[in-house]
N, C-alpha and C positions, 0 to 999 in steps of 0.2 A: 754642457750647454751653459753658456752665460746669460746672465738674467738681470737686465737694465728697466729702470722704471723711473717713469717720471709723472711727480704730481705737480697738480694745477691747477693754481685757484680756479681758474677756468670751467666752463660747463662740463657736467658731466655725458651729456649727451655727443660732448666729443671723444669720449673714452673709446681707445683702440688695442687692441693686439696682434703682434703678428710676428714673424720667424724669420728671419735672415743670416745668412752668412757671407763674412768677411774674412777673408786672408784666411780663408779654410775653416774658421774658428764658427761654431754655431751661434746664435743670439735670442732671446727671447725678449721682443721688445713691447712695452707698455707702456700707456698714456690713462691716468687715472685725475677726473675734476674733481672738487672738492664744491661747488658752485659757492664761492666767495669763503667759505668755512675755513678761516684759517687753522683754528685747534682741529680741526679734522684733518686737516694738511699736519700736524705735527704728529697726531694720533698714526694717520697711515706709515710717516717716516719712521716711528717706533716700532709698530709691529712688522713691518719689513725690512727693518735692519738687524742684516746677517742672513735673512731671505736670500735676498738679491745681491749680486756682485758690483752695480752699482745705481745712483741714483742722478735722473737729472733734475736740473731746475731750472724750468727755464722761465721765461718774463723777468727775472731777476737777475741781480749781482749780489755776491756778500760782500763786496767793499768797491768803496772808488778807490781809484787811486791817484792820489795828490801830491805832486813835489817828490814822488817815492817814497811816499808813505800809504799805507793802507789806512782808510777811515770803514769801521766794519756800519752796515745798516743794522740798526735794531733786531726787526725780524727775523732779517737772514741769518743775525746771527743764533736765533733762535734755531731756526731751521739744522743751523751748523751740527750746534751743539745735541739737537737731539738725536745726531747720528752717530754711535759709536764703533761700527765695526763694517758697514757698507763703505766703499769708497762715493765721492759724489762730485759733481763737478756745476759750475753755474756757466760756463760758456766763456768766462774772463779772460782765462790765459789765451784761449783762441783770437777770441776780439780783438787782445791788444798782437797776436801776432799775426793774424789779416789785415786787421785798420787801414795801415799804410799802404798794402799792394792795394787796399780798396781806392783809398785816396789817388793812388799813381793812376789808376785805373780809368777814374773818373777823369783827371789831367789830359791823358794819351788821347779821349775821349772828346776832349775840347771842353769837356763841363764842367763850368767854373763854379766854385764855393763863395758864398757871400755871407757874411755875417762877422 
């Protein structure tokens, strides 16, 4: 069984768990807040790396990216760096390959973008 976890500075009162499977594969999935505690956000990424097969992050990015360059955020890269053998993902590569269908989307849609 695969075992993904995601912390959150977020409330802890939204912490969940629960069991799915995808493309036959099993999953153990977790939602753990940290209620604004960032070192406790890093504290949990340490003790559960190599635990779990991956981590999410979500509310976050570790970098923007400008001109096709990565500029990393501070924190995140804290985040990064205290992971050394879980895989983790912040949602980015996603983002930037939906963006566009999103945008088309919106278009086909007749809803125009202003700014």
């Amino acid at each position: 069984m695969k075992k993904v976890l995601s912390i959150s500075l977020g409330s802890c009162t939204r912490d969940h768990t629960t069991k799915a499977d995808f493309l036959g594969e099993h999953f153990w999935i977790s939602r753990r807040g940290t209620d604004g505690d960032f070192e406790k956000a890093l504290q949990l990424y340490r003790e559960y790396d190599g635990k779990v097969d991956a981590f999410g992050v979500g509310g976050t990015e570790f970098y923007q990216l400008v001109a096709g360059r990565r500029y990393y955020w501070r924190d995140a890269r804290r985040i990064r760096e205290a992971i050394k053998i879980s895989k983790v993902g912040d949602g980015n590569g996603l983002k930037h390959l939906l963006a566009p269908y999103a945008l088309q989307a919106l278009e086909e849609h007749g809803i125009e973008l202003a700014g």
